[in-house]
DRENDREN-642656 format. One line per 2 residues: number of its first residue (from 0); for each residue x, y, z of N, C-alpha, C, CB. Coordinates in steps of 0.1 Angstrom, whole numbers. Glycine has a CB too. Layout:
N
NUM) X Y Z X Y Z X Y Z X Y Z; ...
***
This chain:
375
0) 1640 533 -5 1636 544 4 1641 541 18 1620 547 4; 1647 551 26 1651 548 38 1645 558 50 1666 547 38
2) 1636 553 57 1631 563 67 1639 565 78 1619 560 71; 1644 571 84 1651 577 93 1646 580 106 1655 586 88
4) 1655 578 121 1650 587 131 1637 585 134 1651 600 127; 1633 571 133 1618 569 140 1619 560 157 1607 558 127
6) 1609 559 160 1605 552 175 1596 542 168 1596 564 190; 1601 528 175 1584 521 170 1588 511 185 1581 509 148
8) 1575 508 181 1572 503 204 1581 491 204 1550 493 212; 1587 482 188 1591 472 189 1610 473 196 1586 465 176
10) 1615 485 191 1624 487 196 1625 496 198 1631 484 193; 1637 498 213 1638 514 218 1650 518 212 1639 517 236
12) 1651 534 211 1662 541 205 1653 546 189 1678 528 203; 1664 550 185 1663 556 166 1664 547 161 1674 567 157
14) 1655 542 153 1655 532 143 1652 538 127 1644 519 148; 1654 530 120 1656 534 105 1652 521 99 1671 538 101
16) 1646 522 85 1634 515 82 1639 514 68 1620 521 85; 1643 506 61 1646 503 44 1636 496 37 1659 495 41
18) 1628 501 29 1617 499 15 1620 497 8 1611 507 9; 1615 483 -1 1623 481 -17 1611 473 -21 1641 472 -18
20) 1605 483 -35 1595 473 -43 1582 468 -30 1606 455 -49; 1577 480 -24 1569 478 -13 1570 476 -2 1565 472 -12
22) 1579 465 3 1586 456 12 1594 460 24 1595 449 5; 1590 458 37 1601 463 46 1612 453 44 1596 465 61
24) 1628 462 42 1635 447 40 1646 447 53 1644 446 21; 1647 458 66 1651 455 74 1652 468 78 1659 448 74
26) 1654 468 95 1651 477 102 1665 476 112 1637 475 108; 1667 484 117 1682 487 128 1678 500 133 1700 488 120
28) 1690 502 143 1693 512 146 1700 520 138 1697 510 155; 1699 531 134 1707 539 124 1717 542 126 1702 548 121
30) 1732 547 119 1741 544 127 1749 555 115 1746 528 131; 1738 565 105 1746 571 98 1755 571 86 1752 572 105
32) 1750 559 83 1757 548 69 1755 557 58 1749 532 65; 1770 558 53 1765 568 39 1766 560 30 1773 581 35
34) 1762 546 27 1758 541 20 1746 546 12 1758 532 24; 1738 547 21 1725 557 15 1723 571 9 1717 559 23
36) 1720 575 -2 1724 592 -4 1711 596 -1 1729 599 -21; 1708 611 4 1702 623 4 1691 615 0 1708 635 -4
38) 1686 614 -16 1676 605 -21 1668 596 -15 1680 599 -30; 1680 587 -9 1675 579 -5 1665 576 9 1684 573 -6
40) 1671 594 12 1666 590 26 1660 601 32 1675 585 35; 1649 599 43 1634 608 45 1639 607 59 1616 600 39
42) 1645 621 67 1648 619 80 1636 627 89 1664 626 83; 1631 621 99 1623 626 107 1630 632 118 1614 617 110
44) 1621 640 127 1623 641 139 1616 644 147 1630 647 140; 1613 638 167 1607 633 169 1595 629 169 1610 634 171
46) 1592 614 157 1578 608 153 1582 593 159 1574 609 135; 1571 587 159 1570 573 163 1562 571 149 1561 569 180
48) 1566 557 150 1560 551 136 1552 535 140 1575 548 121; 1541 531 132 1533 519 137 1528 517 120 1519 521 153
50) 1525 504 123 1520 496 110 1504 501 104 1520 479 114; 1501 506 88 1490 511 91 1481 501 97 1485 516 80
52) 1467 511 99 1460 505 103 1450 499 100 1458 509 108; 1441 488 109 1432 479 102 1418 480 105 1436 467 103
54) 1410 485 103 1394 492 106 1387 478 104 1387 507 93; 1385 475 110 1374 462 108 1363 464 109 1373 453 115
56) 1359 472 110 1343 475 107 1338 489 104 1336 470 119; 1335 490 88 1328 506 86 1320 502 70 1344 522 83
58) 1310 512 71 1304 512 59 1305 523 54 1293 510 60; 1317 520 40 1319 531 36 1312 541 32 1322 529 30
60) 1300 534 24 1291 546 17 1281 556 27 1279 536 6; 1284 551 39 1271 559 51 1285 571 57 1260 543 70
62) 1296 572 48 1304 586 53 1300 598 56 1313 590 46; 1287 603 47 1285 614 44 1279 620 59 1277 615 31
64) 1270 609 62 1259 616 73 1268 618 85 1243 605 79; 1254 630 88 1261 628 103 1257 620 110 1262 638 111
66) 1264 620 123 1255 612 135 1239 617 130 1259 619 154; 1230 604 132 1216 601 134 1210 593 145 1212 595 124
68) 1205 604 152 1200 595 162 1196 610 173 1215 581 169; 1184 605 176 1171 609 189 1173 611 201 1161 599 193
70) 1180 595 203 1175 595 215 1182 585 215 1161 596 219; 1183 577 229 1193 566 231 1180 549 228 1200 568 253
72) 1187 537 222 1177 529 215 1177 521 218 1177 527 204; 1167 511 221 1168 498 227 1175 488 218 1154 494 230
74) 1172 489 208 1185 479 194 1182 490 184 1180 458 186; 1187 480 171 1191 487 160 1178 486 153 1203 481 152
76) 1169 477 155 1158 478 146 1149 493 154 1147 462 146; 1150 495 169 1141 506 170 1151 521 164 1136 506 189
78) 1162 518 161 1172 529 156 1167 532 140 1190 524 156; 1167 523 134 1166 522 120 1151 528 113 1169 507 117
80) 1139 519 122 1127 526 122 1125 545 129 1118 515 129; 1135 545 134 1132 562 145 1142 568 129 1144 566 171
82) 1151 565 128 1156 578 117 1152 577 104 1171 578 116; 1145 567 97 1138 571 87 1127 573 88 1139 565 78
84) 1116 573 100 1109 583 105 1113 600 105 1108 579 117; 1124 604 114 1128 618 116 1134 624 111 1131 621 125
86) 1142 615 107 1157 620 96 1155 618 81 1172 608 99; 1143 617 75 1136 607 63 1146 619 50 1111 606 63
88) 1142 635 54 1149 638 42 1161 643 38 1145 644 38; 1167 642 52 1182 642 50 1192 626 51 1188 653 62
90) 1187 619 53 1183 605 47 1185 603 30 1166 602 50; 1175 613 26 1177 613 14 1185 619 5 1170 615 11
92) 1188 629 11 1192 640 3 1208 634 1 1189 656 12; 1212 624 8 1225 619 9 1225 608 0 1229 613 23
94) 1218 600 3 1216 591 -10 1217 594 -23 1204 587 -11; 1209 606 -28 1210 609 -41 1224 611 -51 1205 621 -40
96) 1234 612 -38 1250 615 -41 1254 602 -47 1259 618 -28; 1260 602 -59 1264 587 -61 1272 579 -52 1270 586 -72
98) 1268 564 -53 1271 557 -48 1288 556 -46 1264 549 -53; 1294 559 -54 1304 556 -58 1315 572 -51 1302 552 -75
100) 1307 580 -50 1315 593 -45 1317 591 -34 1310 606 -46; 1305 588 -28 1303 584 -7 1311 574 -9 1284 579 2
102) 1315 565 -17 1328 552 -4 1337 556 -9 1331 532 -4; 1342 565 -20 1351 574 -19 1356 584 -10 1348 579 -26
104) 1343 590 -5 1344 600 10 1349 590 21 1326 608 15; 1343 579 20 1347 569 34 1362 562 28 1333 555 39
106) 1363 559 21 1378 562 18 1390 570 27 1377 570 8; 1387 581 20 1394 594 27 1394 592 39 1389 606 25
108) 1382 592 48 1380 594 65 1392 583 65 1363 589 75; 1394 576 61 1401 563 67 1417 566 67 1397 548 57
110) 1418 567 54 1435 577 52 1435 584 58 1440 584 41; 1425 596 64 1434 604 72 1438 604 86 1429 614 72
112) 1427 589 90 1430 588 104 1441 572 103 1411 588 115; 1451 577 95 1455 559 95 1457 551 91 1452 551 98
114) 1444 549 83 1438 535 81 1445 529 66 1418 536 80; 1450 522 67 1453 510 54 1450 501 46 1457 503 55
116) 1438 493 60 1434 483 50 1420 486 59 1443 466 50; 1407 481 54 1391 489 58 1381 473 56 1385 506 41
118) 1376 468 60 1370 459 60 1353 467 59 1374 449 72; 1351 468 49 1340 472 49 1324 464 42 1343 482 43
120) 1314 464 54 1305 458 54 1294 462 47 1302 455 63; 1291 455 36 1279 459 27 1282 450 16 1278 474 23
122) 1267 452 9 1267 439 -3 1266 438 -11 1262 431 -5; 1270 457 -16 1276 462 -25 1288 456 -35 1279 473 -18
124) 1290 456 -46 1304 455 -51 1313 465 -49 1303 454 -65; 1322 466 -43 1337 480 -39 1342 478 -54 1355 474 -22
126) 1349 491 -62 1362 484 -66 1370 486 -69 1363 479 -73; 1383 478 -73 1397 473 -65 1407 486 -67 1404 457 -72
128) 1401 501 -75 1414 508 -76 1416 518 -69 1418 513 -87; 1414 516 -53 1411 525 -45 1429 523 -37 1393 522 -35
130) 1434 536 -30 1449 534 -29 1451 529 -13 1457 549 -32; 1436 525 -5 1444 513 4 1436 501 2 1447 516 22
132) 1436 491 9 1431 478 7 1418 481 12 1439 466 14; 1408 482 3 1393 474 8 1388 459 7 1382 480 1
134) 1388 454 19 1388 441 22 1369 435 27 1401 441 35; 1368 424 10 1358 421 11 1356 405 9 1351 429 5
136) 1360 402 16 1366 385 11 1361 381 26 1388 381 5; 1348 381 26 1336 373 37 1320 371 32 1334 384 53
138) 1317 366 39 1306 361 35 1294 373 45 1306 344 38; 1287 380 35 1281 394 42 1264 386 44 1281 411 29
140) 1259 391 61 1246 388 64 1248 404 70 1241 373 75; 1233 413 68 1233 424 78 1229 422 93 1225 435 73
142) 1224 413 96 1215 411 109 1203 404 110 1210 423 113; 1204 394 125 1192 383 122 1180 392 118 1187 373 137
144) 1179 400 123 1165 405 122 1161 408 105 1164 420 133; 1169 421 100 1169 421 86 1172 420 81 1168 426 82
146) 1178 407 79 1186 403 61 1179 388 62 1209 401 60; 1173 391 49 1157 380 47 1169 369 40 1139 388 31
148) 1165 356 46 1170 344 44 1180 337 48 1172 344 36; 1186 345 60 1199 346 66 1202 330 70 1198 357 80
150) 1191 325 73 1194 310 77 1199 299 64 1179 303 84; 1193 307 54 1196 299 42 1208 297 37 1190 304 33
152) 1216 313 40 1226 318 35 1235 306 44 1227 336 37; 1232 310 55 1245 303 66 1245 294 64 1245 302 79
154) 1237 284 57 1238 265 60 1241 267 42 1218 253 70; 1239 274 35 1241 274 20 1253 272 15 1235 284 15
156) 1259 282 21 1268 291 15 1281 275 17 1271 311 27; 1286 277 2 1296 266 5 1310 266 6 1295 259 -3
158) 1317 284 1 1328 287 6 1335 287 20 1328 296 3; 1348 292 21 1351 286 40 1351 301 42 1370 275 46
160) 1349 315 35 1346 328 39 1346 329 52 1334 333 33; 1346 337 62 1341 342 77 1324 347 71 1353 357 86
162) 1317 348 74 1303 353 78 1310 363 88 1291 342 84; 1300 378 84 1306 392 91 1289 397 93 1318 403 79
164) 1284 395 108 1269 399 112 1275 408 120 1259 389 120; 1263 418 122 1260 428 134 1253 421 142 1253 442 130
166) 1255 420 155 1249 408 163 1248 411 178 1259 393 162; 1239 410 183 1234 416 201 1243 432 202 1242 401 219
168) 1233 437 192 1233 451 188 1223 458 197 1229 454 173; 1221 464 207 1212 470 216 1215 463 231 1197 467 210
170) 1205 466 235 1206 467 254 1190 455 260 1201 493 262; 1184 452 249 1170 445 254 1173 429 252 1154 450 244
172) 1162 424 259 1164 408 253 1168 406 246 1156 400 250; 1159 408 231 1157 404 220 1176 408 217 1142 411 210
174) 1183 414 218 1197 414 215 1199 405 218 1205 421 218; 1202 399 232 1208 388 237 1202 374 229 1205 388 254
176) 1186 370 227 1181 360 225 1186 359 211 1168 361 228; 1191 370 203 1189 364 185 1207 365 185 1177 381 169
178) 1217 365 193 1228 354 199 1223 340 196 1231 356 215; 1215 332 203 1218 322 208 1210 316 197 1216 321 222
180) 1202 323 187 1192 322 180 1205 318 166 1180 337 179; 1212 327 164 1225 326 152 1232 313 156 1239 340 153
182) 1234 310 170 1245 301 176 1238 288 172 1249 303 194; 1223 283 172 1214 273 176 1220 272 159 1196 275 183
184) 1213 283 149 1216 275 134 1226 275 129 1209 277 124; 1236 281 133 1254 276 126 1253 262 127 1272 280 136
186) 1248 254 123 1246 238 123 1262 234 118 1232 232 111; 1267 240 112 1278 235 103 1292 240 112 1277 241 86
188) 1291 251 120 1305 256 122 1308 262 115 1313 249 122; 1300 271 108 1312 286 103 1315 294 112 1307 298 92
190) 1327 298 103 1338 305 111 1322 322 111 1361 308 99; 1325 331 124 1312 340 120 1322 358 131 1289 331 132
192) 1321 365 127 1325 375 131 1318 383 132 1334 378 128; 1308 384 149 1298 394 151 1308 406 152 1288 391 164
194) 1296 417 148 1298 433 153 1288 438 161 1298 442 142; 1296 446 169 1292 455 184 1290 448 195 1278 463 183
196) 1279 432 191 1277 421 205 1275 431 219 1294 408 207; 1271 436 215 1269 446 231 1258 434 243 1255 467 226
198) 1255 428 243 1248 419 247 1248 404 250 1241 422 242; 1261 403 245 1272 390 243 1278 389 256 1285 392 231
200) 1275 374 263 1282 370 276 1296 362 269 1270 358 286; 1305 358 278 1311 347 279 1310 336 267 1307 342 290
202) 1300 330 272 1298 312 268 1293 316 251 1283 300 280; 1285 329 251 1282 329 238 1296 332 230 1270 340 236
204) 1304 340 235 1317 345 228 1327 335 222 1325 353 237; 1326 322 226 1331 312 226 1328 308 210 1327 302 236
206) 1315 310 209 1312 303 192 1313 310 181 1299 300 190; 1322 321 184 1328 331 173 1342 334 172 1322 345 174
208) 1348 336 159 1358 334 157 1363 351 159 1360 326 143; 1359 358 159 1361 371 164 1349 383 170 1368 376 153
210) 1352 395 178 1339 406 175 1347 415 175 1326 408 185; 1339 425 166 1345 433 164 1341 447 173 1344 432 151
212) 1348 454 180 1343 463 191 1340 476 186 1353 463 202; 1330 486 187 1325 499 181 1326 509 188 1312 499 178
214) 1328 510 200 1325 513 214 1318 530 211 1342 512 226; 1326 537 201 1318 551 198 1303 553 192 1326 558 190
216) 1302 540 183 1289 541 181 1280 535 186 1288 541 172; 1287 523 198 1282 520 207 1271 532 219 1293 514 212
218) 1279 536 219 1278 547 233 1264 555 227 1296 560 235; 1264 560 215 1262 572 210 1247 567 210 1270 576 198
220) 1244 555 204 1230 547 199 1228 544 212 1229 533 187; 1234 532 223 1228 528 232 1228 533 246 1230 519 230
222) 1239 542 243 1251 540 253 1253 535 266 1255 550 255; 1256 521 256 1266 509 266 1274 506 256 1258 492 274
224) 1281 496 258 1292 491 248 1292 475 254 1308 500 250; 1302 466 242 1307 454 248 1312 453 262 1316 451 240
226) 1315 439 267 1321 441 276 1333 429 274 1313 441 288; 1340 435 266 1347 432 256 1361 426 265 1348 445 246
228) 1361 431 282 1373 426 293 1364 409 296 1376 440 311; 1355 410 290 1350 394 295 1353 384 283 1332 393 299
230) 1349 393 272 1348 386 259 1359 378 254 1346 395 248; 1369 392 257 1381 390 253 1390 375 257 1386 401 257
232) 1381 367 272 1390 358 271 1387 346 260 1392 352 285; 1376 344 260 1367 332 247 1372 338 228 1343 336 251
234) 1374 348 227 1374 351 216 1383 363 207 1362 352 215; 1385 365 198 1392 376 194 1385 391 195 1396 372 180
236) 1394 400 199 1390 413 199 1396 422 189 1392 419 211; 1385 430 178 1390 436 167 1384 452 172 1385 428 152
238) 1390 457 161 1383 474 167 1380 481 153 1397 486 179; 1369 482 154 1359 494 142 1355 506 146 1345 488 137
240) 1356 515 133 1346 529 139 1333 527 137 1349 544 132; 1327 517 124 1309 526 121 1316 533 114 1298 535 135
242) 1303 537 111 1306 553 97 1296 563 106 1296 550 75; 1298 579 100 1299 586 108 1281 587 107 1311 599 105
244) 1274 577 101 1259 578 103 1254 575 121 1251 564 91; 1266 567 128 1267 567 145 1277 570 149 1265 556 151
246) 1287 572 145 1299 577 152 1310 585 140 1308 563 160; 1315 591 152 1327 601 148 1335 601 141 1334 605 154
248) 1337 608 131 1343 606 122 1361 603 122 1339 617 117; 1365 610 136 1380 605 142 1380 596 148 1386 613 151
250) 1390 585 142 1393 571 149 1399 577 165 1407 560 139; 1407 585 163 1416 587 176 1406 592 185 1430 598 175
252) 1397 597 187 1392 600 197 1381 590 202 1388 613 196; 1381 578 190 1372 565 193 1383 556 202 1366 557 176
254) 1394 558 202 1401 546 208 1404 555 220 1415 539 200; 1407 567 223 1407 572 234 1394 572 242 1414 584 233
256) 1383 569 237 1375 564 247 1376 551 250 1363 568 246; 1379 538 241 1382 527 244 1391 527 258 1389 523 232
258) 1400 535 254 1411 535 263 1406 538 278 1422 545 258; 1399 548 278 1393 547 293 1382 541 298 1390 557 297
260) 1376 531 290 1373 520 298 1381 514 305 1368 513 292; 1391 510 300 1401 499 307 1396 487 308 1405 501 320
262) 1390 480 296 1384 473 292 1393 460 285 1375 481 283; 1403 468 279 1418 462 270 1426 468 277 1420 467 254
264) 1443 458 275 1451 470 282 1455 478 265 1470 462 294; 1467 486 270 1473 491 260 1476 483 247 1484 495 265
266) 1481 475 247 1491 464 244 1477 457 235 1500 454 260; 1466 452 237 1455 444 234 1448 452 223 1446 442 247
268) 1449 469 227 1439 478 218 1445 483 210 1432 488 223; 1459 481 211 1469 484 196 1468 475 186 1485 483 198
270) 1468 461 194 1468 447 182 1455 444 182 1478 432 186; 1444 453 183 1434 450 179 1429 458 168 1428 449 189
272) 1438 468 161 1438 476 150 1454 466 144 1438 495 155; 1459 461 151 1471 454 138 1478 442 137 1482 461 137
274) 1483 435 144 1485 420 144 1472 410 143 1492 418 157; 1461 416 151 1447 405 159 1441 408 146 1436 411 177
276) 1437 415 136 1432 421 127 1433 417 112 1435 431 129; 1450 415 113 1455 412 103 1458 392 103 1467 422 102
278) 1456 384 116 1457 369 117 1440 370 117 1466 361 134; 1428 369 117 1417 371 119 1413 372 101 1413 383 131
280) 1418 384 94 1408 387 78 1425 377 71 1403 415 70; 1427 371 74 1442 361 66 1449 370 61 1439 350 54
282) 1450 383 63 1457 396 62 1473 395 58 1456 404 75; 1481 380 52 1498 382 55 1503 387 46 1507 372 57
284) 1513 393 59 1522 399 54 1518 416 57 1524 394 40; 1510 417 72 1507 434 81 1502 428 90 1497 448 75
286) 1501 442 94 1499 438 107 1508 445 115 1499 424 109; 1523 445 111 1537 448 117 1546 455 107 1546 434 122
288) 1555 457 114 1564 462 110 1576 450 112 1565 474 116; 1577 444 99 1586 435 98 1596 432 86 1580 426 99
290) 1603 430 85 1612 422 72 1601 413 62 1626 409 80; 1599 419 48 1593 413 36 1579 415 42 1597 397 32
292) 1574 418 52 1563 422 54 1557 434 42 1564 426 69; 1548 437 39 1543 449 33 1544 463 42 1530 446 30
294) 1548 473 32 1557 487 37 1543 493 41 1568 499 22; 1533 490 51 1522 497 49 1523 503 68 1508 485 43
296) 1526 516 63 1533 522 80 1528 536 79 1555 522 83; 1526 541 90 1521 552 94 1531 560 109 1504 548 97
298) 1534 575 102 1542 578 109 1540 591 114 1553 576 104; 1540 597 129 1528 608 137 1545 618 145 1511 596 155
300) 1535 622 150 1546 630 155 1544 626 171 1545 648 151; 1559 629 178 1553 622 191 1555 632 204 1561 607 193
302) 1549 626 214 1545 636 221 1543 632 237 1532 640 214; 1550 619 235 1555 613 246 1564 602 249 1546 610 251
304) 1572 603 258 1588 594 261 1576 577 259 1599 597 285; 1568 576 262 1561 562 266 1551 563 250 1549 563 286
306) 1553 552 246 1551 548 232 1541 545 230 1559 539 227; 1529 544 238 1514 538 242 1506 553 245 1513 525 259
308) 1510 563 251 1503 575 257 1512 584 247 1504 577 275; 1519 581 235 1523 587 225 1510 583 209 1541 582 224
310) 1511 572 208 1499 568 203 1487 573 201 1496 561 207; 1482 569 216 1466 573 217 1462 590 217 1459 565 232
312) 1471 598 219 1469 613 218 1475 615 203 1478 621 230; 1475 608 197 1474 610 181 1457 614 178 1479 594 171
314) 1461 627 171 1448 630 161 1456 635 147 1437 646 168; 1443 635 134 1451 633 124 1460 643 119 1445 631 117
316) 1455 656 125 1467 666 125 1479 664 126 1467 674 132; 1480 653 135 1495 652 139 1504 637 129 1495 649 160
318) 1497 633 125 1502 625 109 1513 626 105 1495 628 97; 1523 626 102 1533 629 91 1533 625 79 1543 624 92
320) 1529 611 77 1533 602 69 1525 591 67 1544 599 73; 1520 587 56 1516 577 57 1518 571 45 1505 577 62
322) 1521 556 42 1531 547 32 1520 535 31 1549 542 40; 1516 532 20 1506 521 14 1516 513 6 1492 529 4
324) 1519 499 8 1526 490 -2 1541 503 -5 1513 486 -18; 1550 507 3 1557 516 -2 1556 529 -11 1562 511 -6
326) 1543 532 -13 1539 544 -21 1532 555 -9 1527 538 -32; 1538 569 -8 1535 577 0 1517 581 -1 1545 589 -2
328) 1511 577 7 1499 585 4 1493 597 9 1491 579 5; 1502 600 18 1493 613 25 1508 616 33 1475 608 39
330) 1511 630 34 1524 634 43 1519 654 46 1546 630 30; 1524 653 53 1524 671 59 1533 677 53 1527 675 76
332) 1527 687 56 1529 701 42 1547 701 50 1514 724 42; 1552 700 61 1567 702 64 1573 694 58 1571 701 78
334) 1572 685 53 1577 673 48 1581 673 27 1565 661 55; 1573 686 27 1573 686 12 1591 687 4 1563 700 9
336) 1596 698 15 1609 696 6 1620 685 11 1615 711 7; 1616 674 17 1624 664 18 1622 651 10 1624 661 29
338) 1606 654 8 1602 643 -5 1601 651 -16 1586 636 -4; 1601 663 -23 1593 663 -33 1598 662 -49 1586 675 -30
340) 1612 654 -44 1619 643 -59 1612 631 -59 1637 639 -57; 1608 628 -46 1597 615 -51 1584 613 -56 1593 608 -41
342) 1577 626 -55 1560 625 -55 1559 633 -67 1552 631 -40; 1549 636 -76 1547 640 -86 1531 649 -79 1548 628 -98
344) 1533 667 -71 1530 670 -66 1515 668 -73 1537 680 -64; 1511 674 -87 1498 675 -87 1485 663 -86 1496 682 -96
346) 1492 652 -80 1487 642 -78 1481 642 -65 1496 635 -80; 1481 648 -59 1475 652 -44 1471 663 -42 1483 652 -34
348) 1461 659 -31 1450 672 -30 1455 677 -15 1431 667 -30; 1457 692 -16 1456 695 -4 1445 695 8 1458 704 -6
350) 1448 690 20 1435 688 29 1439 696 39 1430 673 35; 1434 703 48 1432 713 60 1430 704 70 1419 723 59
352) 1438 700 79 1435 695 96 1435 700 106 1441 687 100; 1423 712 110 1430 715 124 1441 727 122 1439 700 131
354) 1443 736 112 1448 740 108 1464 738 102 1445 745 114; 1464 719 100 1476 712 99 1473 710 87 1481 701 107
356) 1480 714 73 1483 707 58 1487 696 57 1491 713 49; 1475 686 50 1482 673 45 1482 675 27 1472 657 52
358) 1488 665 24 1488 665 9 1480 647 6 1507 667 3; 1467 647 6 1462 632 3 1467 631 -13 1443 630 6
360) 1470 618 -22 1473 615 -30 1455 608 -40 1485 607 -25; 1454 610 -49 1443 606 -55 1441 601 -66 1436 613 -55
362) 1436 589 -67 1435 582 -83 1423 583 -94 1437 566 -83; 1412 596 -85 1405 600 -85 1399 611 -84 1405 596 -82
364) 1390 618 -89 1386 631 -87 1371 624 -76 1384 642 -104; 1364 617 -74 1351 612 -69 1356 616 -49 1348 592 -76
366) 1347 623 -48 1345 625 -31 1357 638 -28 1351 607 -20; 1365 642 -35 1373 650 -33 1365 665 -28 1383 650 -45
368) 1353 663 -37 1346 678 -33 1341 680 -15 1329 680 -45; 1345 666 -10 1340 667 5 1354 666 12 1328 655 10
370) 1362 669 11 1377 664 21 1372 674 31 1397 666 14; 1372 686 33 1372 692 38 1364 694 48 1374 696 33
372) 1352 683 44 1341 684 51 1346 675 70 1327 675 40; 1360 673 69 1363 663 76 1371 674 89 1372 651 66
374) 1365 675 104 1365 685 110 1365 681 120 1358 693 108
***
């Protein structure tokens, strides 16, 4: 497969992109070579293309709900007790859906905004025939507060896994204190990758091998967020949505509020969805767009000469393309008669974006009865 006529930030001009057996196997400037026939090749025009993307933090199965939430919360335990208080039967009424349809639905959210590879937290079993990477190869605690035995687990556990906590989640002491409370019993030195740390200084950031930043469902529950321009010099910065039980269901309008913090530059909040993401979960071979790397790329339509403010005004409407291990998984309905010797049409479901047609691909009929629900 030879993609054609793209922008990617790593080089300027038209570049062109050759696929074989997954694999990016080299990239140039295009120059017109009719070595390649018609078949071979999928010409764009003006799109920028970037490596998919890497969600480090969502819970699949909590796709369905919507935002829950009152009122703004002092942490997650006063969150957790207020919505199964108020929210108790639509709470339920979600639950009842099988288990297996809802991380199916959170699935989807993830393909349409992007997403490739999904690190998703729960202690659930995932399993493996879903068409991008769900990545569960860590050692799962939910939080000092509620996950009974947590100290056991940490000094127990005898694999070299990362440990993946939600950690100085809220705005009160007790966030800050059950930091230093996790830090006191890592007796051993595991590697530990908090989420949200909204309450995380400096010196505490030091004793973690990454955090992972929420900032939308930050906002929404507490609203504050990390201060993730401090963090960032002691530790790695990764970037998650949450599931849409606290935040929005669009990644792109989660990083465009990132983006105006000015918290990260440009450059920091890109590779914190793809290089930082992919050296952090031992991810090789993505991350980039590289030679023998994996063909896992995502390609939008663009909308600005500057390759950073072309990006972040991506919503999923504007998608073209998106390529898992060299297998198309999702492309716009313009695009149908340039692929449609490759794809075996009724294999994909049509989805509505914004009044933009995608075609998602499915190995599955489970969660499909909600695509639409995605708005």
């Amino acid at each position: 497969m030879l993609l054609t006529n793209l922008e990617l930030l790593e080089s300027a001009g038209s570049q062109w992109l050759k696929i074989e057996s997954g694999k990016f196997t080299s990239s140039s400037i295009w120059s017109g070579d009719k070595a390649y026939s018609e078949e071979d090749k999928i010409e764009f025009e003006n799109a920028i293309a970037f490596p998919g993307l890497i969600n480090s933090h969502d819970h699949l199965e909590f796709n369905l709900f919507p935002k829950l939430g009152n009122k703004r919360y002092k942490d997650y335990v006063e969150w957790g007790e207020d919505i199964h208080r108020v929210n108790k039967d639509e709470i339920e009424r979600i639950k009842k859906i099988p288990r297996d349809e809802r991380i199916a639905h959170g699935i989807h959210k993830n393909i349409l905004n992007g997403v490739t590879t999904v690190v998703d937290h729960g202690s659930y079993s995932v399993q493996k025939n879903y068409l991008i990477d769900v990545f569960t190869q860590y050692n799962y605690l939910h939080s000092i507060r509620l996950e009974k035995n947590w100290k056991a687990k940490l000094l127990l556990t005898l694999n070299k896994k990362p440990f993946v906590i939600h950690i100085g989640e809220g705005t009160n002491d007790e966030a800050y204190s059950e930091i230093n409370e996790l830090i006191r019993w890592n007796i051993f030195h595991r590697k530990i990758i908090g989420v949200h740390a909204i309450m995380m200084d400096e010196k505490q950031a030091a004793h973690f091998k990454a955090v992972v930043w929420c900032p939308d469902s930050n906002n929404f529950l507490y609203g504050k967020t990390s201060c993730v321009d401090k963090l960032k010099r002691k530790t790695n910065i990764l970037f998650g949505t949450d599931s849409t039980v606290s935040a929005g269901w669009n990644l792109w309008d989660h990083l465009r509020l990132a983006r105006s913090t000015n918290l990260l530059t440009d450059q920091e909040l890109y590779n914190s969805l793809t290089s930082s993401p992919a050296k952090i979960w031992n991810l090789k071979r993505r991350g980039a767009i590289a030679k023998d790397f994996d063909a896992d790329i995502v390609i939008a339509e663009k909308k600005s000469d500057n390759f950073f403010n072309s990006f972040f005004s991506i919503d999923p409407k504007d998608i073209l393309m998106i390529i898992k291990s060299g297998d198309i998984i999702l492309f716009d309905e313009r695009l149908l008669n340039k692929i449609g010797n490759r794809i075996n049409l009724p294999d994909y479901a049509r989805v509505e974006q914004d009044k933009a047609i995608k075609f998602l691909k499915t190995n599955s009929d489970k969660g499909i009865g909600y695509f639409n629900s995605f708005r």
